[in-house]
N, C-alpha and C positions, 0 to 999 in steps of 0.2 A: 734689788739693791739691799746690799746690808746695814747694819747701823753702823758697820764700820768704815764703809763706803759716805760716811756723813762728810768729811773734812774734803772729800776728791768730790764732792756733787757743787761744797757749796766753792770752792773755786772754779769749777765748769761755769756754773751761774753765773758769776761775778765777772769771770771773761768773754761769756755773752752778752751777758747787756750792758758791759763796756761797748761793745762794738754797736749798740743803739745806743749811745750817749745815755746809758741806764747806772746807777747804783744798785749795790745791792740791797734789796729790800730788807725789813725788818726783820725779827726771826721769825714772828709766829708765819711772817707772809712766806719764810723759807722752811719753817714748818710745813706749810701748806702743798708746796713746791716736792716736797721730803713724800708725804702724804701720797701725792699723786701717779709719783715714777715709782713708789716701794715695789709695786707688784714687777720691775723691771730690771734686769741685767746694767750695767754700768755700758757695756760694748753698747748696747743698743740703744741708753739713754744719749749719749754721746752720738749716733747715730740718727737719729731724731732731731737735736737740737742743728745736727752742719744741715739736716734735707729741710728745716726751719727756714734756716739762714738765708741759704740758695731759693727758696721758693718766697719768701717773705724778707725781704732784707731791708723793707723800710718801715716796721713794726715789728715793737718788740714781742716776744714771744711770755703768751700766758699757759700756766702751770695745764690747764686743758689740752691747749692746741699741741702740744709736747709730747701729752700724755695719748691724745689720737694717732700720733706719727708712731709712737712707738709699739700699737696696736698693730700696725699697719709694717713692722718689723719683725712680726712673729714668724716668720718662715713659709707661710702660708701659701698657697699660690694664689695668681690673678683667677680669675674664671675660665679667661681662655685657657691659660695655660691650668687650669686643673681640667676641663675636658678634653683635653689634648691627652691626659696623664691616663684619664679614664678610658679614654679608648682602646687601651689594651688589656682592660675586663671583660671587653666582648668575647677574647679567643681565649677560653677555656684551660686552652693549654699553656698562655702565658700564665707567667708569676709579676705581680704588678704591687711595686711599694708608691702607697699614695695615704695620704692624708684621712683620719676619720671619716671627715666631713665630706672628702671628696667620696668613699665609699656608702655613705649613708645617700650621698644625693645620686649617686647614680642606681643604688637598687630603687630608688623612686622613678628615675627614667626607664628604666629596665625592661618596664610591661610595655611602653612605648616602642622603644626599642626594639623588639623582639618582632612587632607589628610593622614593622617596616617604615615608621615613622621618626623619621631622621631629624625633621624640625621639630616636630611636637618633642621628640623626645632631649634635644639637647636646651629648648626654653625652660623648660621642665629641671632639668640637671642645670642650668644655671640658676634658676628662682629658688630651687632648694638648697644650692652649693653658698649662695648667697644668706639667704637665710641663717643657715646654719653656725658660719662662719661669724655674721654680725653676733649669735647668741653666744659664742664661745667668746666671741674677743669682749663682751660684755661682762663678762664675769674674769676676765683677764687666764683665760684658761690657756696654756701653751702648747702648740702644735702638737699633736704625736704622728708621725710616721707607721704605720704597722705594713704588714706582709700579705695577700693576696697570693696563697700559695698554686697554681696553674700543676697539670698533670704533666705536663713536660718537665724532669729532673734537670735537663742541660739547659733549657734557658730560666731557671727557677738559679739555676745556682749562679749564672750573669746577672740575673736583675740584683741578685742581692750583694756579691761582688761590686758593680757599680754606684746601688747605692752607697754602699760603704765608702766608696771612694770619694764619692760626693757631697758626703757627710750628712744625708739625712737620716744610714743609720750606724749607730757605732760599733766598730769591731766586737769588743765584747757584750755587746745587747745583740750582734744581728740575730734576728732568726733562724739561721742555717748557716753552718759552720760549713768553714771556707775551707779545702782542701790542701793539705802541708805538701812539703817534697815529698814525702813517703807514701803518698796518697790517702792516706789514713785522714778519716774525716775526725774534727775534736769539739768538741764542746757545745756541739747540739742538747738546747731544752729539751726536757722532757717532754711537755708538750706538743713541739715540734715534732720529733723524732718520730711520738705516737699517730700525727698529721702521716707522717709520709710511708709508719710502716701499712697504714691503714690503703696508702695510695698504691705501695708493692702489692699486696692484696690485693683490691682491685682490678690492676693491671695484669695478674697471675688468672685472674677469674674470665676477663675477657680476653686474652690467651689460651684458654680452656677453651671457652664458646668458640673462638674460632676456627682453632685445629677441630671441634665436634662438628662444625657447620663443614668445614671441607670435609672430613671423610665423611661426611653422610652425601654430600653433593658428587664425591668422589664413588659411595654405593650406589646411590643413585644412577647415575651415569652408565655404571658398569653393570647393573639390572637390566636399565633399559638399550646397551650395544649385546645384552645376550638374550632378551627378547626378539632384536630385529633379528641377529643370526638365527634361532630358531624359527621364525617364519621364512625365513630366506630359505634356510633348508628343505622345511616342508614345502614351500614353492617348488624347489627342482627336484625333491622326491617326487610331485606330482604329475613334473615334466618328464621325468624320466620313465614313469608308465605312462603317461599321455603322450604317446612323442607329438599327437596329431593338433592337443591342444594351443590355443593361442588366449593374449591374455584378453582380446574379446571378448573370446566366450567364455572365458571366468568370469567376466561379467557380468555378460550376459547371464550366467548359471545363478551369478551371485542376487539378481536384480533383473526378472521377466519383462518389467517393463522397458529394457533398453530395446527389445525385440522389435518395435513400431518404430524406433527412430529411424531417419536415414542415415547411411554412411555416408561422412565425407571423401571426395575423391583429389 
């Protein structure tokens, strides 16, 4: 709130605790009032005072309990809903826009996670998500949104597309520029840009490994179908001077001790 937002807060006040048969307090007591919500938007302090009204409507509302409601309006999400948000960190190839807090609590789940523990790991991503979130709103620190960039390019450019739509991130701040009619990509950060030329890269290099891993599977292959022919061959070169041979007695020739077995009949 600004200092010029002084004359629009102290009539907010005055119309609220009319509606508790209240006057308006003194100044220093609207000082106090002033003190409390600065660190807040006007949208949200107003926000605040109607979710007051509706949950508390038979006590009037002190400059604290105001100032908790409007902590509790920072954009933030619920717990469930930020492990709900998180779980699309798991696949690698998503791109996932989520909250600091919610990235910091889940590289703490993470080692869990990885172990196949599902409970441990999302007590864990709640007790930290919670944690974290109390320590920020204590310092009245306001949400950021950042980027989780995923190796997949096509769904890397929806998530952020949607976020934009949904406004947790603004067209001119998102991270990755959203594609014109002309298809010409604009206004990717630097930063950014160097993120993704580093992931072409990447994906250039295991594109390499894989064409080298087929044609060596592909030498491979074609080594071992001209080793067999070449034994095939020398087989019926054999047969063809032995007409008399059978492959018994290659065997037998190969391995004396077949000589003692019985033949089955």
């Amino acid at each position: 709130m600004r200092a010029e937002d002084k004359p629009w807060f102290v009539r907010l006040l005055a119309d609220v605790l009319a509606g508790y048969d209240k006057s308006l307090p003194e100044k220093t007591d609207v000082n106090t009032w002033l003190s409390h919500l600065a660190p807040f938007s006007p949208s949200v302090i107003e926000q605040a005072f109607e979710n007051y009204r509706i949950e508390r409507p038979d006590f009037a509302p002190m400059p604290n309990s105001v100032a908790a409601r409007c902590k509790l309006l920072d954009g933030r999400p619920v717990e469930n809903e930020a492990w709900a948000i998180a779980q699309a960190g798991r696949d690698e190839a998503d791109t996932v826009v989520w909250t600091e807090e919610i990235a910091q609590a889940f590289e703490i789940a993470r080692p869990l996670l990885n172990n196949k523990d599902e409970i441990g790991g999302r007590m864990a991503f709640k007790d930290a998500y919670k944690r974290l979130v109390n320590e920020a709103r204590s310092i009245n620190r306001p949400a950021k949104w950042i980027v989780s960039s995923g190796w997949d390019i096509d769904r890397q450019q929806l998530a952020i597309e949607r976020a934009v739509r949904t406004g947790l991130l603004s067209a001119p701040q998102a991270p990755l520029a959203l594609t014109n009619e002309s298809k010409e990509s604009v206004g990717k950060p630097k930063g950014l840009q160097a993120v993704l030329n580093e992931i072409a890269k990447l994906n250039k290099v295991i594109e390499k490994f894989r064409r080298m891993n087929s044609a060596r599977l592909a030498q491979e292959e074609s080594a071992d179908t001209a080793r067999r022919q070449e034994l095939d061959e020398k087989v019926q070169a054999y047969l063809r001077k032995h007409p008399d041979a059978r492959y018994g007695q290659l065997l037998v020739a190969r391995d004396p001790t077949l000589q003692d077995r019985p033949t089955e009949k």
